[in-house]
C-alpha positions in Angstrom: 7.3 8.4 -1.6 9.7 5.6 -2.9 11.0 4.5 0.7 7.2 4.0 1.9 6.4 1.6 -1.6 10.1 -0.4 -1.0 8.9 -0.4 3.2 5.5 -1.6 2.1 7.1 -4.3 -0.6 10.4 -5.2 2.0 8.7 -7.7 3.9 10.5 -10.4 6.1 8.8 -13.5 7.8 9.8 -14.6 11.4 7.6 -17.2 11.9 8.4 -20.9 11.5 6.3 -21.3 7.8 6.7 -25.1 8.3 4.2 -25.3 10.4 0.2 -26.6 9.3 -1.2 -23.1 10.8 1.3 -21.5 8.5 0.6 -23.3 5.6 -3.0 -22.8 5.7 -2.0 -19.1 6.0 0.2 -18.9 3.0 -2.6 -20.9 1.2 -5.5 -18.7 2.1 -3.1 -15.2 1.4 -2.4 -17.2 -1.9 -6.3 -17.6 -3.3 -7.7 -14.7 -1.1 -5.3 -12.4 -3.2 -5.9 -14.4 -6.6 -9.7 -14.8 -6.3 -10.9 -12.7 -3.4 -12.6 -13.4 -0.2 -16.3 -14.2 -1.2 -14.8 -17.0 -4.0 -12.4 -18.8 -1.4 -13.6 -21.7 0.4 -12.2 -23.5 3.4 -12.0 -26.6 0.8 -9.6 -25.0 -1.5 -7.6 -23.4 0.8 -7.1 -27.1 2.2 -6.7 -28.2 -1.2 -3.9 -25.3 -1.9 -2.2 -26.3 1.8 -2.3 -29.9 1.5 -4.8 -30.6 4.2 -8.2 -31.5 5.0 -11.0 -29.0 5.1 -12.2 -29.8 8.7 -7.9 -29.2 9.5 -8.6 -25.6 8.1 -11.6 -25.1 10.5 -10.1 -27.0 13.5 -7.3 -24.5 13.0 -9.0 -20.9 12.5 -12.5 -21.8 13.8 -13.8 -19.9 10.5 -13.1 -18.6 7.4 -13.7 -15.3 8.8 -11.0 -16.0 11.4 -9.0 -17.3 8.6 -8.8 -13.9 7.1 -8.5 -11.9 10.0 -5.4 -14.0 11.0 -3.8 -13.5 7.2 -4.6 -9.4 7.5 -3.0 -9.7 10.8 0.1 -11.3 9.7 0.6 -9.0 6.9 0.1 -6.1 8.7 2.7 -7.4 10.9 4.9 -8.1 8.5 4.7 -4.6 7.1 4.9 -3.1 10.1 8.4 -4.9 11.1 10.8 -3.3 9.0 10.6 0.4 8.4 13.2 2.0 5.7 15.0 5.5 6.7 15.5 8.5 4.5 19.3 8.0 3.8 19.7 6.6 0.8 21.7 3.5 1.5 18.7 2.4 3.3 16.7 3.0 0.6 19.3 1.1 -1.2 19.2 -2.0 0.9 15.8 -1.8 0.9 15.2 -2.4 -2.9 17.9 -4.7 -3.5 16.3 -7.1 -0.9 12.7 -6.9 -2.4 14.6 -7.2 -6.0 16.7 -10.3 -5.2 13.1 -12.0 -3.7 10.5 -10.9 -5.8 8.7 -14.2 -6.6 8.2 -14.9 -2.9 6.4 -11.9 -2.0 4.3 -12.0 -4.8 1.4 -13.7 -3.5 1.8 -11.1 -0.2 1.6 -8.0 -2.6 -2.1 -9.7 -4.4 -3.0 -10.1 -0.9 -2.8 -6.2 0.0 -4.3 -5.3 -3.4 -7.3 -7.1 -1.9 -7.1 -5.8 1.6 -7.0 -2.4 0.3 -9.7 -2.6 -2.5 -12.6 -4.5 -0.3 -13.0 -1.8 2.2 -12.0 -4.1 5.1 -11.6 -2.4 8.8 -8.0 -4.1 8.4 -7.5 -2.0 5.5 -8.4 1.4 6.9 -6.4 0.9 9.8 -3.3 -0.4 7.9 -3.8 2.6 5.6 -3.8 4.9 8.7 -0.6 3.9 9.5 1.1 4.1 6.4 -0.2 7.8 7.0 1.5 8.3 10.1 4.8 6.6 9.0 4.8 8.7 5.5 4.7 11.8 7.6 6.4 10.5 10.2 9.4 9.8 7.4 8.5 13.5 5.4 8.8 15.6 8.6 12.3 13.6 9.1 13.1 15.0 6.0 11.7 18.1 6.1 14.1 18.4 9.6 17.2 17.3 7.9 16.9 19.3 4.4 16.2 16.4 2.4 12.9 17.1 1.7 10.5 20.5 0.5 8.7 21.8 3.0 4.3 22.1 2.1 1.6 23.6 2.2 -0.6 20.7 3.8 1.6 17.9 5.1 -0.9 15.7 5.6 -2.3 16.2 2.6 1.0 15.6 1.0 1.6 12.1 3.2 -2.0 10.8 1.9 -1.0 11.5 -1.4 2.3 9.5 -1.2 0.7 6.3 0.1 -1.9 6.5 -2.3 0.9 6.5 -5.2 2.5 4.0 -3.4 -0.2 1.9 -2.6 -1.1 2.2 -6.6 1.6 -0.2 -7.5 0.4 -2.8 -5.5 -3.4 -2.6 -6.2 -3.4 -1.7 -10.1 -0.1 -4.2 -10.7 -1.5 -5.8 -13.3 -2.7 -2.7 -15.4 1.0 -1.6 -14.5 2.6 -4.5 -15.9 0.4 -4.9 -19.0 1.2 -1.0 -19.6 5.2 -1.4 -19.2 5.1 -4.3 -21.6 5.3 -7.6 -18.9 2.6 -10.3 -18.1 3.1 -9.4 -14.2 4.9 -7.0 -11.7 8.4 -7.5 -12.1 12.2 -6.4 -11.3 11.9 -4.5 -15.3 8.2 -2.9 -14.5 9.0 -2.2 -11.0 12.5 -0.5 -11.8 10.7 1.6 -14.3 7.7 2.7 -11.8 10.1 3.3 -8.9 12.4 5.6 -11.2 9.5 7.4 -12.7 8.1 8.1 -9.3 12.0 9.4 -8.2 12.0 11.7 -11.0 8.9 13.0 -10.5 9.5 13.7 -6.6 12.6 15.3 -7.1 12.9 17.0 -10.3 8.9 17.9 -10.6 6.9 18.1 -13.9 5.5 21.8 -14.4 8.6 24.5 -14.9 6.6 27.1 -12.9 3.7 27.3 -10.6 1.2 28.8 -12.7 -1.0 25.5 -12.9 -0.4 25.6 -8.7 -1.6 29.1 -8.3 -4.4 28.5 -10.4 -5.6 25.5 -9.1 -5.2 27.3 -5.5 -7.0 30.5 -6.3 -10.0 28.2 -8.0 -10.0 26.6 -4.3 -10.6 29.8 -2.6 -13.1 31.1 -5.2 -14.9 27.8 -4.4 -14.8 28.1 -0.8 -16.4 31.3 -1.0 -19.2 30.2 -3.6 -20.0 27.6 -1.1 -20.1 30.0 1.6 -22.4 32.6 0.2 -24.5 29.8 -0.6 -25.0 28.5 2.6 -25.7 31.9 3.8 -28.4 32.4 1.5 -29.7 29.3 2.2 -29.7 30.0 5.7 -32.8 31.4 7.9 -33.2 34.9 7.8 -33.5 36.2 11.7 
C-alpha cells in the first residue's frame, strides 16, 4: 500500500558518508543502479569516488564484496525506518522523501536493480517487505482502518509488488506521466492514483470478483479430474 512505497522510498543514512569506504559505496550504488552489475568495474567505481582502483579492492577485497556491502547497506537503510498506519505518519513520511528527492535517487536505481537481477539479496529484502506489508495490513485490519480478505497474504504480496513497481519501472512511469525522470509531479500522481484505488476501488460491484473466483474453482477441479485420470488405476 502507499505507507510501504513512502517506507521503501523514506530512507535516512547514519553513517559518516565522508569517509573513503563510504564514497566508494555511494559510487558503486551510483553506476551499479545506472549500468548494472556485469558493466561496472572496480576502475570506474574509483573513477566515480575519486580514488584509485587498487583503493577500491584494498577496501572490499572484490567487486563481489563491493556489492554485497552496497545491498547490505540499503537493506539497512530500508529497514531503519518503518511508517505507521495513521496518517500523520504517512504524512511525515512523504514530505521527507519529497523535500529530498534528488538524494535518494541514485538509492531508488539501486533497488530497481537488486530487485530485477534475481540476487539472494533481493529475495530476502522482498520477503521482508512481505512480512512488514502484512505486518502493517493486519494493524489495520485490527483497528478498522483497513478491509478485511480473503487471502492476506496474497493481498500483502500484491501491495509490495505495486509498490515495488514504482521503483523498478521509474522510467516507463516518468516517460508515461509526461517527465524525463521520477519526480515530486510523477510521484504525487502515482501515489494518489494508488490512494484512490485502495480506498475507493474501481469495479461498482463484484461481479468481475465472483467470476474470476468461480473460474478458479472450476479450474481447480479440471486439474483435479485430470490428475485422477492420469493416475494408475489399482
Amino acid at each position: 500500500m502507499a505507507e510501504q512505497m513512502f517506507s521503501l522510498l523514506n530512507m535516512r543514512s547514519t553513517l559518516d558518508d565522508s569517509t573513503t569506504r563510504a564514497r566508494i559505496r555511494d559510487a558503486a550504488i551510483l553506476l551499479i543502479g545506472r549500468n548494472g552489475f556485469a558493466a561496472t568495474s572496480a576502475r570506474a567505481v574509483a573513477a566515480q569516488a575519486g580514488v584509485s582502483a587498487g583503493l577500491v579492492i584494498h577496501h572490499f577485497g572484490s567487486m563481489r564484496e563491493l556489492k554485497n556491502s552496497c545491498d547490505d547497506f540499503i537493506i539497512a537503510e530500508i529497514a531503519q525506518r518503518k511508517t505507521g498506519m495513521g496518517a500523520d505518519d504517512v504524512n511525515a513520511a512523504v514530505q521527507e522523501w519529497y523535500a529530498d528527492l534528488d538524494r535518494y535517487q541514485p538509492w531508488l536505481s539501486y533497488l530497481g536493480r537488486l530487485f530485477t537481477d534475481d540476487s539472494e539479496a533481493g529475495a530476502d529484502l522482498f520477503d521482508r517487505f512481505v512480512v512488514m506489508s502484512r505486518s502493517m495490513l493486519d494493524d489495520g485490519v485490527a483497528h478498522d482502518q483497513v478491509r478485511p480478505s480473503a487471502d492476506e497474504h496474497a493481498r500483502a504480496v500484491l501491495l509490495v509488488t505495486h509498490s515495488l513497481s514504482s521503483v523498478i519501472l521509474q522510467g516507463h512511469i516518468a516517460r508515461s506521466l509526461g517527465s524525463q525522470k521520477l519526480s515530486l509531479a510523477s510521484l504525487s500522481r502515482m501515489g494518489n492514483a494508488a490512494l484512490e484505488v485502495y480506498t475507493e476501488g474501481i469495479y461498482l460491484n463484484s461481479s468481475v470478483l465472483d467470476a474470476t473466483r468461480d473460474a478458479t474453482v472450476n479450474a481447480k477441479e479440471v486439474q483435479l479430474e485430470k490428475g485422477q485420470g492420469s493416475g494408475p488405476t489399482s
